[in-house]
PDB file of N, CA, C and O in Angstrom:
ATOM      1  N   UNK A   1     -57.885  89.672-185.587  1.00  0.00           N
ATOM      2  CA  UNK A   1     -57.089  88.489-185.410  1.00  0.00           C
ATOM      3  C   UNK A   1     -56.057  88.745-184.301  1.00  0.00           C
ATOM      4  O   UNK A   1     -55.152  89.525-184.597  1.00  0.00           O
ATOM      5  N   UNK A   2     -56.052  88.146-182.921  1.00  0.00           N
ATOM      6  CA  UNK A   2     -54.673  87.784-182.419  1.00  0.00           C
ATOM      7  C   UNK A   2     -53.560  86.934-182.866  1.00  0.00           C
ATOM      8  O   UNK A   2     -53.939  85.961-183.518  1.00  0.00           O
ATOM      9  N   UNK A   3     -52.120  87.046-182.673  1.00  0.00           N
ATOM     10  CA  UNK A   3     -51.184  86.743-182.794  1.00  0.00           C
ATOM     11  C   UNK A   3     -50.797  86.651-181.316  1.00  0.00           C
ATOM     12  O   UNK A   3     -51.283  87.509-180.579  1.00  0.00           O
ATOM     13  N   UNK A   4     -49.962  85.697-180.762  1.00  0.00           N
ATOM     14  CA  UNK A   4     -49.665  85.453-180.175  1.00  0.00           C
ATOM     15  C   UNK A   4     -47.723  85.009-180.646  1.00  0.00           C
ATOM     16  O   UNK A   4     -47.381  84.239-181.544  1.00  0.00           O
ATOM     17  N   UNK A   5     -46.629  85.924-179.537  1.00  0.00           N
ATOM     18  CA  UNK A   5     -45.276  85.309-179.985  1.00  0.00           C
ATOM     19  C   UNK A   5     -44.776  84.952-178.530  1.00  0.00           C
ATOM     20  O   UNK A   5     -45.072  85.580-177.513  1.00  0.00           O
ATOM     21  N   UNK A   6     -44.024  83.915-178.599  1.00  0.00           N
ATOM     22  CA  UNK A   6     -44.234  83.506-177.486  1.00  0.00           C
ATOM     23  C   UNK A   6     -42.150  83.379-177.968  1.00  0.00           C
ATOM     24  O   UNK A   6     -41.798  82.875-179.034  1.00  0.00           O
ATOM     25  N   UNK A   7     -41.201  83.899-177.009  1.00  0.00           N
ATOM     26  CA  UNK A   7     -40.427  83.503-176.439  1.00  0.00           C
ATOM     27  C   UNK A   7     -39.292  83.220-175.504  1.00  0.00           C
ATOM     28  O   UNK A   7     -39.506  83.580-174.346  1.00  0.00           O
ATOM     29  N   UNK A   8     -38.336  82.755-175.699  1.00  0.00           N
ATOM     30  CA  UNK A   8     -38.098  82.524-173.625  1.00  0.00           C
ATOM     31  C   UNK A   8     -36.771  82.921-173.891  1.00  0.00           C
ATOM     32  O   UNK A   8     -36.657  82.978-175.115  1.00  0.00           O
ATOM     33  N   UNK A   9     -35.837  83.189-173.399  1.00  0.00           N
ATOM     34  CA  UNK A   9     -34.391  83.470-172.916  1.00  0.00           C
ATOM     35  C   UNK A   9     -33.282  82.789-173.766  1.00  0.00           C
ATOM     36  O   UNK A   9     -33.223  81.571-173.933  1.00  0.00           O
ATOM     37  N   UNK A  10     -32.429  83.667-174.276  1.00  0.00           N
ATOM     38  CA  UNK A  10     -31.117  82.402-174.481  1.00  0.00           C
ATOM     39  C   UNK A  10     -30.174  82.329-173.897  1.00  0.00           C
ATOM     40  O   UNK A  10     -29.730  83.088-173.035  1.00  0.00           O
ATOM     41  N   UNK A  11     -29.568  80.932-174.522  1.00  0.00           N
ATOM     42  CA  UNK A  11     -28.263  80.352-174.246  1.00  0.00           C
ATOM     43  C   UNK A  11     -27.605  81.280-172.672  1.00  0.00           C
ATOM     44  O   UNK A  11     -27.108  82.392-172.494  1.00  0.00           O
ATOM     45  N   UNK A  12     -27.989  79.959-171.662  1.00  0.00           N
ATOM     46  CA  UNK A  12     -27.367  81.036-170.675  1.00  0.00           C
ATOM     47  C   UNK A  12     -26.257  79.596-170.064  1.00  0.00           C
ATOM     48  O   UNK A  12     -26.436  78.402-170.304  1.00  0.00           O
ATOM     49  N   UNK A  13     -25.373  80.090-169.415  1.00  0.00           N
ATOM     50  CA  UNK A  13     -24.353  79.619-168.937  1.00  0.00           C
ATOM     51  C   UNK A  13     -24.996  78.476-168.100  1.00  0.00           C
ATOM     52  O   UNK A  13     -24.246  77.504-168.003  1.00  0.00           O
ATOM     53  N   UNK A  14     -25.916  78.375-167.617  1.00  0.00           N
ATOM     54  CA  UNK A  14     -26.243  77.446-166.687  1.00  0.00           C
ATOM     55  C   UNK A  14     -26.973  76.139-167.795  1.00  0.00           C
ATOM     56  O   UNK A  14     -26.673  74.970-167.553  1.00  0.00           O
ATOM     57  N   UNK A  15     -27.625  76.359-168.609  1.00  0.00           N
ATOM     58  CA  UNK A  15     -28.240  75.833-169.770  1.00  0.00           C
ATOM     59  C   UNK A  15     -27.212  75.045-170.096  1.00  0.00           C
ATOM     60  O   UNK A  15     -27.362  73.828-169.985  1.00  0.00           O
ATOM     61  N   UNK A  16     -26.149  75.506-170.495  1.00  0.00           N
ATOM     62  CA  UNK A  16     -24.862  74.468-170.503  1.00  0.00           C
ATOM     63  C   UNK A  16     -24.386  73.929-170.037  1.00  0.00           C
ATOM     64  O   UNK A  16     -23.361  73.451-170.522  1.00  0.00           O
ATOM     65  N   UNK A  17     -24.831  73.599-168.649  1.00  0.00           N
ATOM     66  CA  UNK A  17     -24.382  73.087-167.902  1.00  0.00           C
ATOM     67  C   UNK A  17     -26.145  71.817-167.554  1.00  0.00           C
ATOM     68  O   UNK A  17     -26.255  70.916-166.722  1.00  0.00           O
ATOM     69  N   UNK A  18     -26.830  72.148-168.232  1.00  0.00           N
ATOM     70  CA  UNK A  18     -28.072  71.481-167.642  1.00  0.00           C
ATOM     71  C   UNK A  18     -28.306  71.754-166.299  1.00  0.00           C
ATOM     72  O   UNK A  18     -28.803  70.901-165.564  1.00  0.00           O
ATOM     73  N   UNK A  19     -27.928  73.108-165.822  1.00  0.00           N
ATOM     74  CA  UNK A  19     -28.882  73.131-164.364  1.00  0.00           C
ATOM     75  C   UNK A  19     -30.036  73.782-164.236  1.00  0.00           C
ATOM     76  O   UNK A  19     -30.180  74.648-165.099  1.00  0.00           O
ATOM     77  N   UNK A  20     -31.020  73.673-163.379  1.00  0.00           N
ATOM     78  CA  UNK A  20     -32.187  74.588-163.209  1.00  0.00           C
ATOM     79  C   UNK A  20     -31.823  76.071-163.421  1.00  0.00           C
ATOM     80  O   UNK A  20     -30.660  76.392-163.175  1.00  0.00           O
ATOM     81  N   UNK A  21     -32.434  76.733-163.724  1.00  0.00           N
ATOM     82  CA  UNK A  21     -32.379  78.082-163.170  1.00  0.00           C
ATOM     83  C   UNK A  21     -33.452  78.405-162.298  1.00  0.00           C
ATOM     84  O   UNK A  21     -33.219  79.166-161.359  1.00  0.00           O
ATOM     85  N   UNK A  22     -34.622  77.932-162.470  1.00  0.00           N
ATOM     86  CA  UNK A  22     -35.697  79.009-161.377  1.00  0.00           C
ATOM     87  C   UNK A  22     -35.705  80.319-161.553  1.00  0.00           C
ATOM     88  O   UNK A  22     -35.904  80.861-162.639  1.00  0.00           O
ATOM     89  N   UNK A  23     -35.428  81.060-160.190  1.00  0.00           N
ATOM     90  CA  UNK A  23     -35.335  82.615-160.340  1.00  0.00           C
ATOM     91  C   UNK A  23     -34.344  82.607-159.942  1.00  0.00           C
ATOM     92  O   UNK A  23     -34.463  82.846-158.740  1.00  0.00           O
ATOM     93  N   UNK A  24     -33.041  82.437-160.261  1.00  0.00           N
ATOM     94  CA  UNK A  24     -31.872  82.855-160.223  1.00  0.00           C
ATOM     95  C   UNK A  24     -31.030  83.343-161.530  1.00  0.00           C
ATOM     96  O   UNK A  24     -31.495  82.762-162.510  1.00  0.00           O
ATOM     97  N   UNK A  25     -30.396  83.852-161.742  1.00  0.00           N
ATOM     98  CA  UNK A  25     -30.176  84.349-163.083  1.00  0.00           C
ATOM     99  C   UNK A  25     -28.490  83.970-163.787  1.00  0.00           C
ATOM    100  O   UNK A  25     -27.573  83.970-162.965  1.00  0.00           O
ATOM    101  N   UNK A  26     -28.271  83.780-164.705  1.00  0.00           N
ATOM    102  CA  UNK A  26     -27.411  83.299-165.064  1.00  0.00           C
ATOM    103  C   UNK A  26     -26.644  84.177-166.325  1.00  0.00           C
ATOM    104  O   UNK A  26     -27.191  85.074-166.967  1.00  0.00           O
ATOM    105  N   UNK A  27     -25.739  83.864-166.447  1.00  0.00           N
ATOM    106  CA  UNK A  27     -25.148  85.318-167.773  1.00  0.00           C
ATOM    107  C   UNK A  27     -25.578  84.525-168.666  1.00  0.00           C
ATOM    108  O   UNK A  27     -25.608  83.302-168.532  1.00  0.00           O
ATOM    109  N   UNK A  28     -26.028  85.279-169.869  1.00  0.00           N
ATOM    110  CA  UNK A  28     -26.206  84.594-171.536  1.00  0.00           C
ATOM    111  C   UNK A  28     -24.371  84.364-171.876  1.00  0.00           C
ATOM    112  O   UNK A  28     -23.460  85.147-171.606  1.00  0.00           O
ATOM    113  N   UNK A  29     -24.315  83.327-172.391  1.00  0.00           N
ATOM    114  CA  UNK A  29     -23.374  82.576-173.358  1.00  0.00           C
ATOM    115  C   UNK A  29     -23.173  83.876-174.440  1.00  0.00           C
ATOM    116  O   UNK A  29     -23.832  84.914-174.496  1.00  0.00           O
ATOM    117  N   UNK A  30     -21.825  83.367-175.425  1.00  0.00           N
ATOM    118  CA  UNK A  30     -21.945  84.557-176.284  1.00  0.00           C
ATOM    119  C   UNK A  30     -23.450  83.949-177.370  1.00  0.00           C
ATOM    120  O   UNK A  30     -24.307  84.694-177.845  1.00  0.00           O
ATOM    121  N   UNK A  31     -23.386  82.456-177.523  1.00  0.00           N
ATOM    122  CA  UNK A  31     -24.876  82.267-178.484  1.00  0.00           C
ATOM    123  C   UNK A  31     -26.025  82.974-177.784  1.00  0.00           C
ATOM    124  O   UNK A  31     -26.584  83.690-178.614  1.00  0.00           O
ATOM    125  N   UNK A  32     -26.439  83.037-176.931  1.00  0.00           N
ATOM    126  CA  UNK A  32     -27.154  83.803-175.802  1.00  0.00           C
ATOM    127  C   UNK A  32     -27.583  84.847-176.066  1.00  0.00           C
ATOM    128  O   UNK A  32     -28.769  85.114-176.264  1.00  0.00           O
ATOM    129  N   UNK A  33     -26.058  86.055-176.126  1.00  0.00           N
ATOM    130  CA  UNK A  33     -26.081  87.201-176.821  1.00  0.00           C
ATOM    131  C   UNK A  33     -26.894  87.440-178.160  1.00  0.00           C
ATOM    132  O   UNK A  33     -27.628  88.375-178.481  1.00  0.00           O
ATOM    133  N   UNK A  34     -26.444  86.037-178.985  1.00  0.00           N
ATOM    134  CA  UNK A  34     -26.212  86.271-180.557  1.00  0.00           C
ATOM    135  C   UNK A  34     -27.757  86.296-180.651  1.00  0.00           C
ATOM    136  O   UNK A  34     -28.502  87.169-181.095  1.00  0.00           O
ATOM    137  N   UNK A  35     -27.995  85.227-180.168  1.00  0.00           N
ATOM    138  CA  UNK A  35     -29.900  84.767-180.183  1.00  0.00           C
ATOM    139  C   UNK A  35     -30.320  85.971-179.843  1.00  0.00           C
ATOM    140  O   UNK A  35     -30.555  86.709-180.801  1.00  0.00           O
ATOM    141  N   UNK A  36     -30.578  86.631-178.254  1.00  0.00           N
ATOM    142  CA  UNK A  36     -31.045  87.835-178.020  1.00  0.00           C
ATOM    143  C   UNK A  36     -30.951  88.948-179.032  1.00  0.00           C
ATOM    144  O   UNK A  36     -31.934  89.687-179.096  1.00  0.00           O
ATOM    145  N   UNK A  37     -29.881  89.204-179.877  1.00  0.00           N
ATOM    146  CA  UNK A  37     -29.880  89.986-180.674  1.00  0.00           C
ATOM    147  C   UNK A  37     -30.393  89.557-182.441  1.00  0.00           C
ATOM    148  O   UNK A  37     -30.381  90.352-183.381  1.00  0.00           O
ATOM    149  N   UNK A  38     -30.577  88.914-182.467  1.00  0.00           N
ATOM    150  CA  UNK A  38     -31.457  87.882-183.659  1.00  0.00           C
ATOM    151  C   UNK A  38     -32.894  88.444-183.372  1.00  0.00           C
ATOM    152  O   UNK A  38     -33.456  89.215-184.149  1.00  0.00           O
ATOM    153  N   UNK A  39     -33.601  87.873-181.866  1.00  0.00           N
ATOM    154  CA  UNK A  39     -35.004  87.750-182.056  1.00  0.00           C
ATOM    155  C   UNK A  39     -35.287  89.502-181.824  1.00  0.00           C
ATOM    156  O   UNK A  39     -36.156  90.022-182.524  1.00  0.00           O
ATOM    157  N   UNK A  40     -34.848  89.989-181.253  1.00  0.00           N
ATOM    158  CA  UNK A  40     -34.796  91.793-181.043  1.00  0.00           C
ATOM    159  C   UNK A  40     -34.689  92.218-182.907  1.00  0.00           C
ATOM    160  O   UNK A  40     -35.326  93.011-183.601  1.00  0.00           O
ATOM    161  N   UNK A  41     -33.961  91.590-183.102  1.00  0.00           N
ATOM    162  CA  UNK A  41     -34.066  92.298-185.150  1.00  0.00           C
ATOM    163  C   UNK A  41     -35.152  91.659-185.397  1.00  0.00           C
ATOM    164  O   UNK A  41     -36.035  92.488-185.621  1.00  0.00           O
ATOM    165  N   UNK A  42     -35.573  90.514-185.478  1.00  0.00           N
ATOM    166  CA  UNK A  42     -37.119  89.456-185.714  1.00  0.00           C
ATOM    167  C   UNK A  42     -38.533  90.726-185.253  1.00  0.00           C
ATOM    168  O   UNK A  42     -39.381  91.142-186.043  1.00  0.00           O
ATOM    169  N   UNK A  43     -38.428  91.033-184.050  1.00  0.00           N
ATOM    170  CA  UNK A  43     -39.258  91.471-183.581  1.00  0.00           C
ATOM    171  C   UNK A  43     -39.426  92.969-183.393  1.00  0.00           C
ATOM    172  O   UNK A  43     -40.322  93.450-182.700  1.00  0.00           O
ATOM    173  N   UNK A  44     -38.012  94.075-184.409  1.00  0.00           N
ATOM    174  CA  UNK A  44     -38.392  95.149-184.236  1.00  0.00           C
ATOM    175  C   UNK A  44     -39.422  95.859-184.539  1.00  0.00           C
ATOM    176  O   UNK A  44     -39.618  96.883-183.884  1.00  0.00           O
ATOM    177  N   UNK A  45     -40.457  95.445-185.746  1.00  0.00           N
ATOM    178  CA  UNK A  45     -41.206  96.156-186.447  1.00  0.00           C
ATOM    179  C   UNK A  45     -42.628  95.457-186.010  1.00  0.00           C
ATOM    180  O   UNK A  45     -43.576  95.532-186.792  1.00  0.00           O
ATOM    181  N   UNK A  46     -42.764  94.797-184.788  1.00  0.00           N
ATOM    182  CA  UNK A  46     -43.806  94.439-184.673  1.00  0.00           C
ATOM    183  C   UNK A  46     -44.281  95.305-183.394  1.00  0.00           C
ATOM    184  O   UNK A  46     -43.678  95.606-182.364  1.00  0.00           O
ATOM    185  N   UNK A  47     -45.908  95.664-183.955  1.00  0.00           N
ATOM    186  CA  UNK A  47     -46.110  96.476-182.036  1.00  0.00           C
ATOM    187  C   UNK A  47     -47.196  95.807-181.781  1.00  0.00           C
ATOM    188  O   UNK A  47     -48.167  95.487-182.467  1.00  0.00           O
ATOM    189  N   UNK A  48     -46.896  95.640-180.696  1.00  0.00           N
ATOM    190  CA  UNK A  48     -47.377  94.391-179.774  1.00  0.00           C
ATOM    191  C   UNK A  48     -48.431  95.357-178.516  1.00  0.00           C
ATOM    192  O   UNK A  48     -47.818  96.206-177.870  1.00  0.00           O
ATOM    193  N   UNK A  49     -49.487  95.237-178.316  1.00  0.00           N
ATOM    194  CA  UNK A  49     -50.780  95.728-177.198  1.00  0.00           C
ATOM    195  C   UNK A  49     -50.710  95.137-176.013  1.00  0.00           C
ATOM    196  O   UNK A  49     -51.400  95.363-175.018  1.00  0.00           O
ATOM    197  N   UNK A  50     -49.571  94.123-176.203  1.00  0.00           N
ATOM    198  CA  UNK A  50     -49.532  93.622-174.411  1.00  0.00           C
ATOM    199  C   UNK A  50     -48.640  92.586-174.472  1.00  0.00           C
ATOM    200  O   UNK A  50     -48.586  91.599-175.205  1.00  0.00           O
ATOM    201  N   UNK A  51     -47.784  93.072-173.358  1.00  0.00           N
ATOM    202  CA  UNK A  51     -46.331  91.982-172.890  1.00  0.00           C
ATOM    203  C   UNK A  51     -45.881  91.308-172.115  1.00  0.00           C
ATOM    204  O   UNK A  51     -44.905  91.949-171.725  1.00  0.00           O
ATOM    205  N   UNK A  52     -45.913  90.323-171.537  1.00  0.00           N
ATOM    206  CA  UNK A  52     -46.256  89.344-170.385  1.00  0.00           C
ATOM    207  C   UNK A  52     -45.175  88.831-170.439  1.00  0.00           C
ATOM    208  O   UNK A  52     -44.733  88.647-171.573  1.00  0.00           O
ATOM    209  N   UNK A  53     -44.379  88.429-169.336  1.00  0.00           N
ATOM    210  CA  UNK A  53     -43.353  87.844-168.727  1.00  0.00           C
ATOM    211  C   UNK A  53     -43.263  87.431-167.548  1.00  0.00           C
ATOM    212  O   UNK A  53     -44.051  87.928-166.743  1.00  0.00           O
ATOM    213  N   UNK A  54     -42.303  86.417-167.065  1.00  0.00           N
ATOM    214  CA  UNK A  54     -41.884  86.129-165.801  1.00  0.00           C
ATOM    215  C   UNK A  54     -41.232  87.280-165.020  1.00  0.00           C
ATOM    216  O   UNK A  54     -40.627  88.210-165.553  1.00  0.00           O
ATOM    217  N   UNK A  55     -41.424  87.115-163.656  1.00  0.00           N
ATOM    218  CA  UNK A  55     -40.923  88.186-162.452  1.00  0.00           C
ATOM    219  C   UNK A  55     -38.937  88.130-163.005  1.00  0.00           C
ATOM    220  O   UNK A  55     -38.298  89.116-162.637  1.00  0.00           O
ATOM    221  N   UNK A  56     -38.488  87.511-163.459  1.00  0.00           N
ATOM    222  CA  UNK A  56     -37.410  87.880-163.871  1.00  0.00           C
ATOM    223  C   UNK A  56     -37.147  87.382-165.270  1.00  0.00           C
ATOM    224  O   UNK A  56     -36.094  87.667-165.839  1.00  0.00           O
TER     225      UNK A  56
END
């Protein structure tokens, strides 16, 4: 069986503001932080065979 987890970035300063980001990068918010450190505990015990992401 594959599993597939699929997810994207948080709360970043520009997000609050509703602007694009593209490939430009923006600081995480402190929710940002909080989220990033949420899905990192979510996802410590899982091992994963392949990790795919955007160039940034």
């Amino acid at each position: 069986m594959t599993r597939l987890y699929i997810t994207r970035h948080g709360e970043t300063l520009w997000n609050t503001e509703k602007r694009m980001q593209g490939h430009n990068d923006s600081e995480l918010t402190e929710t940002g932080r909080n989220q990033a450190c949420l899905i990192s505990k979510a996802l410590v015990d899982i091992e994963f065979d392949a990790i795919y992401s955007s160039s940034n």
